[in-house]
C-alpha positions as CSV (number, residue, x, y, z in Angstrom):
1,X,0.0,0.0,0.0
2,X,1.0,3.5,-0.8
3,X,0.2,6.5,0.7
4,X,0.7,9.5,-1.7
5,X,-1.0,13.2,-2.6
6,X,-4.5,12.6,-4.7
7,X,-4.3,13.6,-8.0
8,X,-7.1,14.9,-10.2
9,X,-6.8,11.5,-11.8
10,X,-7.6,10.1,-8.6
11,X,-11.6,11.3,-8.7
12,X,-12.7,8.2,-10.1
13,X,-11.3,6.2,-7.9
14,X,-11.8,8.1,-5.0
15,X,-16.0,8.0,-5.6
16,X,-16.2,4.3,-5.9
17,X,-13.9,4.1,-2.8
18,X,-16.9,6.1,-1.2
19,X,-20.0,4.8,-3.3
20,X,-18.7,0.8,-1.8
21,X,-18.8,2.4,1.8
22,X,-21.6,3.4,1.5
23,X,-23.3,0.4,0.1
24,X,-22.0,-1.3,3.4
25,X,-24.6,-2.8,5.6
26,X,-24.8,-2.4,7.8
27,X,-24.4,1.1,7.3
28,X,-20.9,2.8,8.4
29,X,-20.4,5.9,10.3
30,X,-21.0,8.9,7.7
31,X,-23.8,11.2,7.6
32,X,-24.1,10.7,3.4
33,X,-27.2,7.9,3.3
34,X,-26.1,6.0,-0.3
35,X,-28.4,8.1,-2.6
36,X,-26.8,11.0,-1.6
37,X,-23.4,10.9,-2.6
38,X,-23.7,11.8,-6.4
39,X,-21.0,14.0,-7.4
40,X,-19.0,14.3,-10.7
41,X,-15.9,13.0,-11.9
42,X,-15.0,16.8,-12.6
43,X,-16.5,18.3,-9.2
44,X,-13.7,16.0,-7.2
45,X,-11.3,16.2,-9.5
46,X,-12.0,20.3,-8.8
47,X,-12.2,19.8,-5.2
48,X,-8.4,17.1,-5.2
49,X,-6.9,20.1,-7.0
50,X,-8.0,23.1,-5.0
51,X,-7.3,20.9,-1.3
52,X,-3.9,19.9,-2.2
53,X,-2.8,23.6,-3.7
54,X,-4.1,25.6,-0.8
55,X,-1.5,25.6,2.3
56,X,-4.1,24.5,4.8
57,X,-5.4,21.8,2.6
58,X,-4.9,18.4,1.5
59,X,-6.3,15.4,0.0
60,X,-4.5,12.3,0.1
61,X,-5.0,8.5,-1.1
62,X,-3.7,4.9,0.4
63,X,-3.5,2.9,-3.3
64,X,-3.4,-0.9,-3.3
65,X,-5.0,-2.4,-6.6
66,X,-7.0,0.6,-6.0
67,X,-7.7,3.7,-4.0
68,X,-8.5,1.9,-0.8
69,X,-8.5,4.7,1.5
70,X,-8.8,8.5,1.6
71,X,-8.0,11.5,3.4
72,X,-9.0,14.7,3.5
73,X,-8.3,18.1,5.0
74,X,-10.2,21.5,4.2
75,X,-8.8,24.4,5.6
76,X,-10.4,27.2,6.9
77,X,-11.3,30.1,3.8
78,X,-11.1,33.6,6.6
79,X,-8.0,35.1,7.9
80,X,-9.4,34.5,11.1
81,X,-9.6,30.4,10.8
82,X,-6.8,30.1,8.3
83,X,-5.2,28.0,10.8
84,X,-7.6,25.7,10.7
85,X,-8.4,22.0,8.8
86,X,-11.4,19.8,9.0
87,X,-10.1,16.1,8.7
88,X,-12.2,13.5,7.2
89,X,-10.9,9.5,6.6
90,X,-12.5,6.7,4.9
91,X,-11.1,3.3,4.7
92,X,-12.6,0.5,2.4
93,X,-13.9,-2.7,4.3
94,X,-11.7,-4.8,3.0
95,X,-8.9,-2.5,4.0
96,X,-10.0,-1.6,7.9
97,X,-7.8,-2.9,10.5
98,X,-4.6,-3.4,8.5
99,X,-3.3,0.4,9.3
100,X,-4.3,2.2,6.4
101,X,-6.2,4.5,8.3
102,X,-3.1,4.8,10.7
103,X,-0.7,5.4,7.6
104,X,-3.2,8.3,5.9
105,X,-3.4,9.9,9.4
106,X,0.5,9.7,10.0
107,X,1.1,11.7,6.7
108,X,-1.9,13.8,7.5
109,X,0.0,14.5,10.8
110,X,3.2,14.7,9.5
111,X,1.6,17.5,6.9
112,X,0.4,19.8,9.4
113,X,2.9,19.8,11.5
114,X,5.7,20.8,8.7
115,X,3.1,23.5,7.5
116,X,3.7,27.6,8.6
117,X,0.0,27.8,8.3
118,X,-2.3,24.9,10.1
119,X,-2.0,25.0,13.6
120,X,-5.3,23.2,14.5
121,X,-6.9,20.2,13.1
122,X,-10.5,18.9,14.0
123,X,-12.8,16.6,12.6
124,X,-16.1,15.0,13.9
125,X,-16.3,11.3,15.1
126,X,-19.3,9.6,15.8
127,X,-19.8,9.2,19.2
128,X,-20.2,5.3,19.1
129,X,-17.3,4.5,16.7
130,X,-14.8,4.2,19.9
131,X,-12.6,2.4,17.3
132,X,-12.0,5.6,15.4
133,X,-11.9,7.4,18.6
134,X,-8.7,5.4,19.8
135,X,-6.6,5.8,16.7
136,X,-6.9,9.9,16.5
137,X,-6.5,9.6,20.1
138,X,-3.3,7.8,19.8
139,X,-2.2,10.5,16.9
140,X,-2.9,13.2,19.5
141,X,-6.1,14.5,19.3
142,X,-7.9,15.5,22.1
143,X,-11.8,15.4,23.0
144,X,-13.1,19.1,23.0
145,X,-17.0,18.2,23.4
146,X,-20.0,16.5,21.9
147,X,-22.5,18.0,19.7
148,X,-25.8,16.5,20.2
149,X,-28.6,14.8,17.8
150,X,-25.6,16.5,14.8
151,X,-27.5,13.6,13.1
152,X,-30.6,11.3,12.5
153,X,-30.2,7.6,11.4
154,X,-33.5,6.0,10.9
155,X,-35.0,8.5,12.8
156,X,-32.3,7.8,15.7
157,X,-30.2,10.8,16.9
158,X,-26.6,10.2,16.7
159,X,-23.8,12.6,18.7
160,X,-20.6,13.5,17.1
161,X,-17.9,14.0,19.6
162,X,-15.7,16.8,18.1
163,X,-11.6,16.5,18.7
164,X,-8.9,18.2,17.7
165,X,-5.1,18.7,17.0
166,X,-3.2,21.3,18.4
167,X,0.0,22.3,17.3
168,X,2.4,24.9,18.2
169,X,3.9,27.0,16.0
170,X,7.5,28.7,16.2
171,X,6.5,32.7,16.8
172,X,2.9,32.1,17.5
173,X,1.5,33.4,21.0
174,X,-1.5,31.2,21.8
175,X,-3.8,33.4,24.6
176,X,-7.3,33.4,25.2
C-alpha cells in the first residue's frame, strides 16, 4: 500500500472508494445515506486540485490495486480560521484494521505539522465508533466536546464527539 497526494486523476477512484462504503450494511459511520453521494468525476477532480494547492489543505489517497483509502483536509477560507483543517478518513472494508487509516493519518500529521499555516486540526467522530476514537487519540487528538442529535439515522439521533489537534507554532502566542 502507498500512501501518496491525490491527484485529479484520482476522482474516479476516490468516488467508488466512497459509493462501496456506502453500500455497506450495515451502514458505516458517515452522515451521506447512499443516494446522496452523487457528485461528478470533474467536481472531485476540482475539489483534489483546489485541497492539495491551498496551504491548509490536503487530500490524500492509500492505493493498493486501487484507492482503498482516503483522506481529506479542508482548511479554513477567513484570515481568522486560516489555521484551521477539518479532517475526514474513509477506509474501504476490505482495508480496515490493516493500518491504512493509521498510515493516511501519519502523513496527515506529518503535513500539518511541517506546515507555517495549520496549527489546528478537527474533525467530527461519531460518538459510538470508539474504534476511530482510539486511533486519532493515539495521533494526539484530544476530546473538546459533543455535539448532540448532529444527526438522524432511521429517525435515531446520533452525537458526534468533536476532537482536535493542536499544534504549536515557532512565533505564535497562543492566549485566550
Amino acid at each position: 500500500m502507498i500512501v501518496r497526494e491525490a491527484s485529479a486523476a484520482d476522482a474516479r477512484g476516490y468516488i467508488m472508494l466512497i459509493k462501496g462504503i456506502l453500500a455497506e450494511q450495515p451502514p458505516v459511520d458517515t452522515p451521506y445515506a447512499p443516494g446522496e453521494f452523487n457528485p461528478t468525476t470533474s467536481t472531485i477532480r476540482e475539489l483534489i486540485i483546489e485541497y492539495n494547492a491551498s496551504p491548509n489543505g490536503l487530500f490524500l489517497v492509500a492505493e493498493a490495486d486501487g484507492v482503498v483509502g482516503a483522506l481529506s483536509c479542508r482548511g479554513g477560507s477567513l484570515a481568522a480560521d486560516a489555521h484551521t483543517t477539518d479532517l475526514g478518513v474513509y477506509v474501504a472494508t476490505d482495508h480496515r484494521d490493516q493500518g491504512v487509516g493509521s498510515a493516511l493519518l501519519r502523513h496527515a500529521v506529518a503535513w500539518a505539522q511541517a506546515s507555517s499555516v495549520v496549527e489546528r486540526v478537527e474533525l467530527e467522530v461519531f460518538a459510538g465508533n470508539a474504534r476511530a476514537i482510539h486511533v486519532y487519540e493515539k495521533f494526539g487528538f484530544e476530546r473538546e466536546g459533543v455535539k448532540q442529535r448532529k444527526y438522524y439515522r432511521g429517525g435515531v439521533p446520533i452525537d458526534m464527539v468533536m476532537m482536535a489537534l493542536l499544534l504549536d507554532k515557532p512565533g505564535r502566542s497562543h492566549t485566550r
